[in-house]
TIRO-2110 file (N, C-alpha, C; in Angstrom, 1 decimal):
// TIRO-2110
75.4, -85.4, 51.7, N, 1, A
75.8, -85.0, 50.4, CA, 1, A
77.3, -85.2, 50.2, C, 1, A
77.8, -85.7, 48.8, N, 2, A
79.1, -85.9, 48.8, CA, 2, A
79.9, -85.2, 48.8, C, 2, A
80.9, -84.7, 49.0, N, 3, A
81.8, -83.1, 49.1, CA, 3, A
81.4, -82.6, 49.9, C, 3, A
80.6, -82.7, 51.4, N, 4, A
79.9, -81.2, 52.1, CA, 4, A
80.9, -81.2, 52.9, C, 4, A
80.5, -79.7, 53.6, N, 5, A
81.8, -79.6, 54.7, CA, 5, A
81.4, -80.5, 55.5, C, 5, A
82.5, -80.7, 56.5, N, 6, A
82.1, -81.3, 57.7, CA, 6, A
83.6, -80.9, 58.7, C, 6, A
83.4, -80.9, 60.1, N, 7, A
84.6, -81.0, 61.0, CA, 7, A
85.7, -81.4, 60.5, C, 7, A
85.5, -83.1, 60.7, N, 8, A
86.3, -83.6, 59.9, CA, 8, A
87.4, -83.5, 59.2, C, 8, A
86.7, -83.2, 57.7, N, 9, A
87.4, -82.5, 56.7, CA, 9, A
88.1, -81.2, 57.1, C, 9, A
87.6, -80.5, 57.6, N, 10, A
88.3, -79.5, 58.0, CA, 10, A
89.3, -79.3, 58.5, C, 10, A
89.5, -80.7, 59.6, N, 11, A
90.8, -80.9, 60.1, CA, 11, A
91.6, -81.8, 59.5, C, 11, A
91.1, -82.0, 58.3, N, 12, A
92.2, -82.1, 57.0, CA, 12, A
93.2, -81.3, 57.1, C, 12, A
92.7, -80.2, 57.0, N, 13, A
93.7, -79.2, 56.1, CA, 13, A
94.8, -78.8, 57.7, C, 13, A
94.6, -79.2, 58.7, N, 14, A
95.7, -79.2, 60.3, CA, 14, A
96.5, -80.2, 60.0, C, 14, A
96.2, -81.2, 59.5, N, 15, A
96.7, -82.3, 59.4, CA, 15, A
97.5, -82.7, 58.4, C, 15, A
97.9, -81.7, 57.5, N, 16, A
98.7, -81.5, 56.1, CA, 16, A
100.0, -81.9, 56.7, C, 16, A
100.2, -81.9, 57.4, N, 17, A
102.2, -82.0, 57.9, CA, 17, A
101.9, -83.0, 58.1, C, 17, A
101.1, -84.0, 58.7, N, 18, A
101.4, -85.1, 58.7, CA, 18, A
101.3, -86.2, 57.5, C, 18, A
100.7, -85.8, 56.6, N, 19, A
100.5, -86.5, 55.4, CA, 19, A
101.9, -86.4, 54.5, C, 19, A
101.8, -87.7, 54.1, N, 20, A
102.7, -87.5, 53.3, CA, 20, A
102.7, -87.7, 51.2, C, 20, A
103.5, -86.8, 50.9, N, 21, A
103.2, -86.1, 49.5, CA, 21, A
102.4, -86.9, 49.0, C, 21, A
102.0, -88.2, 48.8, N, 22, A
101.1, -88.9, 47.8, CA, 22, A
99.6, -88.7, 48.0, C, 22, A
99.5, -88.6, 49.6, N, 23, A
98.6, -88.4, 50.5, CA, 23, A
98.2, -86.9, 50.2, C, 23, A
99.3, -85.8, 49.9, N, 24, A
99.0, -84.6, 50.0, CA, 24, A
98.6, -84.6, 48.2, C, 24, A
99.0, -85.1, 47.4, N, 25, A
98.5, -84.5, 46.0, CA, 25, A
96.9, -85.8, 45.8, C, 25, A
96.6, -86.9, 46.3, N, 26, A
95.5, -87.2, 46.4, CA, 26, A
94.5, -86.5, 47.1, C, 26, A
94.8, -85.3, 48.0, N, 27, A
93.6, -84.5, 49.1, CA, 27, A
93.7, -83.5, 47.8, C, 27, A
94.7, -83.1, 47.5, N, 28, A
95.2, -81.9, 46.2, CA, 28, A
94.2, -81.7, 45.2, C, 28, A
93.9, -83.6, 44.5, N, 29, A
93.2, -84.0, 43.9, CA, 29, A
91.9, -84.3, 44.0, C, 29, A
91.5, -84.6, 45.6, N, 30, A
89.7, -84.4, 45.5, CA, 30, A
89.6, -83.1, 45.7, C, 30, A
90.1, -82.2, 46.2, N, 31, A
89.8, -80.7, 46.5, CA, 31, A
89.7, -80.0, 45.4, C, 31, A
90.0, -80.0, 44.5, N, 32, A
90.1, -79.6, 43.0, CA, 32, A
88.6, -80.1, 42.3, C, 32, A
88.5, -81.2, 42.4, N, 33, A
87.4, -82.1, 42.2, CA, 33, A
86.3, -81.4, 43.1, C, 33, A
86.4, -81.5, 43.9, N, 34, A
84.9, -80.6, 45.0, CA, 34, A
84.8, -79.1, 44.6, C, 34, A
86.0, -78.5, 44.4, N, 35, A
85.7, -77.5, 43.9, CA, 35, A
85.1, -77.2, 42.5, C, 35, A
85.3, -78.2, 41.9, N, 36, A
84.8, -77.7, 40.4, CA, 36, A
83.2, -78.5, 40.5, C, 36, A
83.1, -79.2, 41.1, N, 37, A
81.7, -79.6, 41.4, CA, 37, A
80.9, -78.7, 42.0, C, 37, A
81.6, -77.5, 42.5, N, 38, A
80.7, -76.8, 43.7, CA, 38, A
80.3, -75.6, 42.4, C, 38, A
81.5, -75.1, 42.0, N, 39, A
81.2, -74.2, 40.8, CA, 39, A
80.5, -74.4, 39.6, C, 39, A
80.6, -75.9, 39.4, N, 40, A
79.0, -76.4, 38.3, CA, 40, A
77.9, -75.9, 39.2, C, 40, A
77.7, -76.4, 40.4, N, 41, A
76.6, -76.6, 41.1, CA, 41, A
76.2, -75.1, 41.1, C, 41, A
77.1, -74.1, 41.4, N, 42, A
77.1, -72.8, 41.4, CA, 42, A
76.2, -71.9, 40.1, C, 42, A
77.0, -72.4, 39.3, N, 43, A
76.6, -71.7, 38.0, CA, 43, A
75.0, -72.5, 37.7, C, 43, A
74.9, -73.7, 37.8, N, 44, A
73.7, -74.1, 37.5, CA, 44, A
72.7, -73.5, 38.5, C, 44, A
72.7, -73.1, 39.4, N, 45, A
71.5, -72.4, 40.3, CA, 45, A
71.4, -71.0, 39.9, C, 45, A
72.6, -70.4, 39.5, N, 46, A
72.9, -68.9, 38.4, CA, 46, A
71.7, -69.0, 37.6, C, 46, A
72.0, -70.0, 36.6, N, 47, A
71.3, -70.4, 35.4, CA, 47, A
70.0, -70.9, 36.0, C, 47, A
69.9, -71.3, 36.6, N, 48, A
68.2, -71.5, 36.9, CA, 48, A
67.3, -70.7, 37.5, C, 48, A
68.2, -69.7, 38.6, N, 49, A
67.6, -68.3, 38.9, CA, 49, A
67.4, -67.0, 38.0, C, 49, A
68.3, -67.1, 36.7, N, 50, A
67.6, -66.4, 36.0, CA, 50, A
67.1, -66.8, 34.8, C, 50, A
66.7, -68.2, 34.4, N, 51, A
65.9, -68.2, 33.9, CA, 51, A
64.3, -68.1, 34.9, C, 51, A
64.7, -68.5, 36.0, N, 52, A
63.3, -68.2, 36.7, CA, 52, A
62.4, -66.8, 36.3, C, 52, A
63.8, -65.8, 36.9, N, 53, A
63.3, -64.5, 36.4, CA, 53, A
63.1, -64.3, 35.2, C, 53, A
63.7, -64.7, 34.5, N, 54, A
62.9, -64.2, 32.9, CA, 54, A
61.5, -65.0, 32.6, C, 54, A
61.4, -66.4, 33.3, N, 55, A
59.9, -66.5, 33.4, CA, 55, A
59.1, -65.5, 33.7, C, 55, A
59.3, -65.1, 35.2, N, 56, A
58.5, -64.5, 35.8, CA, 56, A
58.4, -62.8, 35.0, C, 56, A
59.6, -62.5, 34.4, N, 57, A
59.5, -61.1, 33.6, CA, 57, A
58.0, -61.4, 32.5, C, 57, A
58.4, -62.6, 31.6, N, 58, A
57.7, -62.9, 30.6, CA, 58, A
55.8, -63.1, 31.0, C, 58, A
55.9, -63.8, 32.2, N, 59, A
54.2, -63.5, 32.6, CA, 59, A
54.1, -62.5, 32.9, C, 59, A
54.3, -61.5, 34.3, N, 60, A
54.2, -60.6, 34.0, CA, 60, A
54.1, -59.4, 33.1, C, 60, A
54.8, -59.3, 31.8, N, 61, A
54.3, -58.9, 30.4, CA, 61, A
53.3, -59.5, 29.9, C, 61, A
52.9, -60.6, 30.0, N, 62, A
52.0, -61.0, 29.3, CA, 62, A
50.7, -60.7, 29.9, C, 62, A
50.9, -60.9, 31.4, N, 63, A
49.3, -60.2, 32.2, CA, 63, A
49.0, -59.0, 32.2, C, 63, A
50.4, -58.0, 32.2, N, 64, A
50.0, -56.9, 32.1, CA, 64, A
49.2, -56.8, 30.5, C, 64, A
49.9, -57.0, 29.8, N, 65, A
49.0, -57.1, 28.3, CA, 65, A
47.7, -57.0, 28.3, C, 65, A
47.2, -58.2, 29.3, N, 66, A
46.2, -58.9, 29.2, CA, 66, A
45.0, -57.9, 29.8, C, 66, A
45.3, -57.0, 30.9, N, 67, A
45.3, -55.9, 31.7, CA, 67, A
45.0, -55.0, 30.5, C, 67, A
45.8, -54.2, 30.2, N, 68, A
46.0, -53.7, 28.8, CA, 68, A
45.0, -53.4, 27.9, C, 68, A
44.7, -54.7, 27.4, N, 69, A
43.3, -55.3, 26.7, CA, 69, A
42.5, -55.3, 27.1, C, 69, A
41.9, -55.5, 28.5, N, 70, A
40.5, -55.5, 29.1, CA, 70, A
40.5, -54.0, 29.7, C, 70, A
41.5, -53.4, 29.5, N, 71, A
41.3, -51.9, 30.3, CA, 71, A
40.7, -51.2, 29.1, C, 71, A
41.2, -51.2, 27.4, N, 72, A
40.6, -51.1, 26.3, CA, 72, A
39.6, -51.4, 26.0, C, 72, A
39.3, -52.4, 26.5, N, 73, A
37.4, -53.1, 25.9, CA, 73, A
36.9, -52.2, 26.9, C, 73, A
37.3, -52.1, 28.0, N, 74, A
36.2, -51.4, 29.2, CA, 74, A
36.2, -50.2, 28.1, C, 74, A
37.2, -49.4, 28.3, N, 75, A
36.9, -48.2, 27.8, CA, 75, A
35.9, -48.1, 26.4, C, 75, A
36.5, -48.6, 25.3, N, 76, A
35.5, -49.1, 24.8, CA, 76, A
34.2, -48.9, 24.7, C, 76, A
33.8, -50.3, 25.6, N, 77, A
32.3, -50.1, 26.0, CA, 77, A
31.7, -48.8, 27.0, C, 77, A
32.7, -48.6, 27.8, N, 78, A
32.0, -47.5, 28.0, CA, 78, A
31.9, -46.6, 27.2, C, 78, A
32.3, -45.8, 26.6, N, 79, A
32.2, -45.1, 25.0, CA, 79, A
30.8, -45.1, 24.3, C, 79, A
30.9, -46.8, 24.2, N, 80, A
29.4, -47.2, 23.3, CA, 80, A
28.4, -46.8, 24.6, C, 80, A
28.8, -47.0, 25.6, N, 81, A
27.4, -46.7, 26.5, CA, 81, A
26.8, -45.2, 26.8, C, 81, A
28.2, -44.2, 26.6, N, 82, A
27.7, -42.8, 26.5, CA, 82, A
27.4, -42.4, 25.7, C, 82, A
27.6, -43.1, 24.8, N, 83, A
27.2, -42.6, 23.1, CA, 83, A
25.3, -43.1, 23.1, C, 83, A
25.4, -44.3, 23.5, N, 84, A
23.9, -44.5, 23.7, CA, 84, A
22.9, -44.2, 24.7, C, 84, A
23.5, -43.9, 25.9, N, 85, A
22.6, -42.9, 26.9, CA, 85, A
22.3, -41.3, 26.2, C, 85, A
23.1, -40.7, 25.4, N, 86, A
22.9, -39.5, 24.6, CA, 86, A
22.4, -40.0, 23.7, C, 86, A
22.2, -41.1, 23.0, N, 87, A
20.9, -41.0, 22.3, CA, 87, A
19.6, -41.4, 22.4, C, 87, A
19.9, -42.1, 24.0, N, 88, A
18.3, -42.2, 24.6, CA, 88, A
17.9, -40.8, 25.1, C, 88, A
18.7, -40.1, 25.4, N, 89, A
18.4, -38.5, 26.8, CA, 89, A
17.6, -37.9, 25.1, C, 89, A
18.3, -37.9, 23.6, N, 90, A
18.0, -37.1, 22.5, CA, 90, A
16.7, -37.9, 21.8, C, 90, A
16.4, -39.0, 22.2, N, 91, A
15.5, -39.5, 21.6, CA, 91, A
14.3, -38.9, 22.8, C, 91, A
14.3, -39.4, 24.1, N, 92, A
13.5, -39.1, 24.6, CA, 92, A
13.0, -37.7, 24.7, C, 92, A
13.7, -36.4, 24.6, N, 93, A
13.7, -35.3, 24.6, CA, 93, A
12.8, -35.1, 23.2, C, 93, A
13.6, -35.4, 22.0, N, 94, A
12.6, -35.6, 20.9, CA, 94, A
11.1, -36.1, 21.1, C, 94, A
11.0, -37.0, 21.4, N, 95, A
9.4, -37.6, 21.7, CA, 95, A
8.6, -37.1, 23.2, C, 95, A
9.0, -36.5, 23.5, N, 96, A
8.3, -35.4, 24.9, CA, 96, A
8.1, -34.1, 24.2, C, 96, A
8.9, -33.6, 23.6, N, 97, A
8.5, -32.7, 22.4, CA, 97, A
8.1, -32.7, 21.4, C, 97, A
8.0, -33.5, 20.8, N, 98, A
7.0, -34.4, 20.1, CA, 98, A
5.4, -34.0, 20.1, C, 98, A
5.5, -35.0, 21.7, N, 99, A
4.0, -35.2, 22.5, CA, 99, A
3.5, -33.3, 22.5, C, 99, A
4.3, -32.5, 22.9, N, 100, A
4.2, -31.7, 23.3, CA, 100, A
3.4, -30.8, 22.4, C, 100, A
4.1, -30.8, 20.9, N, 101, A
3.6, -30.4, 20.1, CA, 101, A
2.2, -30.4, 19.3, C, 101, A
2.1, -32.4, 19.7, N, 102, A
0.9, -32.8, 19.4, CA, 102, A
-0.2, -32.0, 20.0, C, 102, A
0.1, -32.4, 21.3, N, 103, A
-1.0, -32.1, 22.5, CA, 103, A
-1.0, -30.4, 22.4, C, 103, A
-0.4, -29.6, 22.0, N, 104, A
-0.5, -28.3, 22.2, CA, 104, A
-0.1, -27.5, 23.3, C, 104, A
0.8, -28.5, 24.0, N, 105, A
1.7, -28.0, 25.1, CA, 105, A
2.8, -27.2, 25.0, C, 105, A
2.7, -25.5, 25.0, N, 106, A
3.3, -25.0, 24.5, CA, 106, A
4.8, -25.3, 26.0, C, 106, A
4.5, -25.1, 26.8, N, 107, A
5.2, -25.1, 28.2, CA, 107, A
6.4, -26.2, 28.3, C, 107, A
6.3, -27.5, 27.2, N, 108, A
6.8, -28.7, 27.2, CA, 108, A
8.7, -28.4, 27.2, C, 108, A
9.2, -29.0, 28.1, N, 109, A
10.6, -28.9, 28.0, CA, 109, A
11.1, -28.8, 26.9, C, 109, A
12.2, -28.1, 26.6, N, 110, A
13.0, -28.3, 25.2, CA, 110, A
14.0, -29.4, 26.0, C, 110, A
15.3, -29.5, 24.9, N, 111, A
16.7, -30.6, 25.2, CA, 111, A
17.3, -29.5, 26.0, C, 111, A
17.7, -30.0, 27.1, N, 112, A
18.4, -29.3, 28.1, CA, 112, A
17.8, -29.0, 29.8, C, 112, A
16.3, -29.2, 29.6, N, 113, A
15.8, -29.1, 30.6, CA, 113, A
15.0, -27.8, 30.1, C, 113, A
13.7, -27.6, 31.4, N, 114, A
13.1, -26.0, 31.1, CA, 114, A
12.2, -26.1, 31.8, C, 114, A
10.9, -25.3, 32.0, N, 115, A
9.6, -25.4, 32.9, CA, 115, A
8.8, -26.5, 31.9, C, 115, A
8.2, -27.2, 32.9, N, 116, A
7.0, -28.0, 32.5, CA, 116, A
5.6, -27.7, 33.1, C, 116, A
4.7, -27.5, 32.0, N, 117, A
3.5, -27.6, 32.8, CA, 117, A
3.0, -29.5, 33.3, C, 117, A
2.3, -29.5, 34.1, N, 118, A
1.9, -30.5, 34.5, CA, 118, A
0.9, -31.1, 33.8, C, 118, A
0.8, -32.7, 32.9, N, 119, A
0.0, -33.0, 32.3, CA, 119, A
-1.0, -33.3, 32.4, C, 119, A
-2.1, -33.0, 31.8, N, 120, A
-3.4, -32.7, 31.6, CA, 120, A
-4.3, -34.0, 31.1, C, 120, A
-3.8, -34.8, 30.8, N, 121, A
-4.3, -36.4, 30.8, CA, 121, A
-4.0, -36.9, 32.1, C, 121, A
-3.2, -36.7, 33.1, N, 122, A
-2.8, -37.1, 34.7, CA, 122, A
-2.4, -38.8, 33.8, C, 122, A
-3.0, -39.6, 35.1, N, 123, A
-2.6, -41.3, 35.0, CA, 123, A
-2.5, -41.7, 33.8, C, 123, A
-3.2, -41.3, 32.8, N, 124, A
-3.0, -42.4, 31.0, CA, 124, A
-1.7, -42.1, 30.7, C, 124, A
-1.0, -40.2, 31.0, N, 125, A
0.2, -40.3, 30.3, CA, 125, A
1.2, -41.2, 31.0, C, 125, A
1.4, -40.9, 32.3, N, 126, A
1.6, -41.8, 33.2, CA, 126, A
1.7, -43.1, 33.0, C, 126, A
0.9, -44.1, 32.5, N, 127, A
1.3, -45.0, 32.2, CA, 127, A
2.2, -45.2, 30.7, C, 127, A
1.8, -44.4, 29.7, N, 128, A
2.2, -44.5, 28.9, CA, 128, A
3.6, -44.4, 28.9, C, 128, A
4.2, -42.9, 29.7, N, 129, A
5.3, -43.0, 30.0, CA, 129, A
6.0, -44.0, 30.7, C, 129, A
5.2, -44.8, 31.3, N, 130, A
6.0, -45.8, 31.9, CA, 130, A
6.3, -47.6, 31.1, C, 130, A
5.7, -47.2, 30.3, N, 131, A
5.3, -48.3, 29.5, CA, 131, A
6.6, -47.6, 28.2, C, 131, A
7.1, -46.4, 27.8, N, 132, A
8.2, -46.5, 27.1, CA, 132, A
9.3, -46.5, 28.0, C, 132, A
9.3, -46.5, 29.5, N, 133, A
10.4, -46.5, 29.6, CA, 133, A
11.1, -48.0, 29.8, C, 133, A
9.7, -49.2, 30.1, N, 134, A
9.9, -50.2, 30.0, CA, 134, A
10.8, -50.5, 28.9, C, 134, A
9.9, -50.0, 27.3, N, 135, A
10.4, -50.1, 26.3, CA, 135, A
12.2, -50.2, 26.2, C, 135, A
12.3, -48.9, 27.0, N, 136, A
13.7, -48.2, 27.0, CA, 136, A
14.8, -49.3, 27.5, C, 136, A
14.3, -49.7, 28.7, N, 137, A
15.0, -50.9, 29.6, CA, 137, A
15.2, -52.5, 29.0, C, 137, A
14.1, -52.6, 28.2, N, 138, A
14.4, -54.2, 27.3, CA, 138, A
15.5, -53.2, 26.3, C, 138, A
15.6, -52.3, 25.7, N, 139, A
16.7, -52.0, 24.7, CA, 139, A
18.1, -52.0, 25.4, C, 139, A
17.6, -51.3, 26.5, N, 140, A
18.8, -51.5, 27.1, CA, 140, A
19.4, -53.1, 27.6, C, 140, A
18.9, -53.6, 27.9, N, 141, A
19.6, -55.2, 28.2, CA, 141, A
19.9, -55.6, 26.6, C, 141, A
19.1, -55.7, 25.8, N, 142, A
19.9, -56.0, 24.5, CA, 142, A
20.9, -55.7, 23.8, C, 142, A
21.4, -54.1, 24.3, N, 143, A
22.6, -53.4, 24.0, CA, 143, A
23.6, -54.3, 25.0, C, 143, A
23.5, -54.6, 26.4, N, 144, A
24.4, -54.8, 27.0, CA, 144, A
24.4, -56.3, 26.5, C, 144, A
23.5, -57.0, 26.3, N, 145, A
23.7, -58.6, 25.6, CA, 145, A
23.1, -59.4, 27.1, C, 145, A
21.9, -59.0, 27.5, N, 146, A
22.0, -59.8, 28.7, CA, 146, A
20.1, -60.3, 27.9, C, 146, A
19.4, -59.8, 26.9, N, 147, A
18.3, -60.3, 26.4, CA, 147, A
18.5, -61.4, 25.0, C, 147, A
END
C-alpha cells in the first residue's frame, strides 16, 4: 500500500541532517500528503462504522417490531381460544343438562361440576357422546383454520 510504514521510511526521519533543505521540504511535503490521506482514510472507516451501526440499530428495531406483532397476534388468538373453550365447557354443560332434564336425571351435573349418577342407557349414550365430541373437534379445527 502506498504511504505504509515501513523501516525504511522510518529511517527517514534519522536521516534528516543529512538531507538537504529541498530534500527536507519535499519529505515535508509527502508527509503532509500521507498524513492527510491517512485522516480521509480515518474518517471514512468513522463513517462507515457508524453507518454500519445505525444499520444494525435500524434492523434490530424493525425485528423487534416484528417480535412485537407476532407476540400480539399470539396473544390475541389465544384470547379467541379461551373465549371459545368457555363456550364449549358452557355449551357442553348446557346440553348434559339439557339431556338431563329430558331424561329425568335429577342427579345430572350443574356448570361447575357436581355428583353424577351413572347413565342408564350405558353404550348408546356413550356413543352419542362421543359422536358430539367428534362434532366438537371438526369445530374445533375450523376455528383454528386447519379444515
Amino acid at each position: 500500500q502506498r504511504g505504509a510504514w515501513s523501516p525504511r521510511r522510518a529511517g527517514d526521519v534519522q536521516d534528516l541532517g543529512r538531507q538537504s533543505p529541498p530534500e527536507l521540504i519535499q519529505n515535508l511535503h509527502r508527509l503532509r500528503g500521507e498524513r492527510l490521506r491517512l485522516v480521509a482514510e480515518l474518517q471514512a472507516l468513522h463513517r462507515n462504522a457508524a453507518q454500519k451501526g445505525e444499520e444494525t440499530r435500524r434492523d434490530m428495531s424493525q425485528e423487534l417490531e416484528r417480535e412485537r406483532a407476532k407476540t400480539e397476534d399470539l396473544q390475541r388468538r389465544l384470547g379467541a381460544a379461551r373465549d371459545w373453550v368457555a363456550g364449549l365447557r358452557e355449551r357442553h354443560w348446557f346440553l348434559v343438562n339439557a339431556e338431563a332434564d329430558r331424561d329425568g336425571n335429577a342427579a345430572a351435573p350443574s356448570v361447575g361440576g357436581g355428583a353424577r349418577r351413572p347413565p342408564q342407557e350405558g353404550l348408546p349414550r356413550l356413543q352419542e357422546a362421543l359422536g358430539l365430541l367428534a362434532k366438537v373437534s371438526e369445530e374445533l379445527l375450523e376455528v383454528r383454520g386447519v379444515g
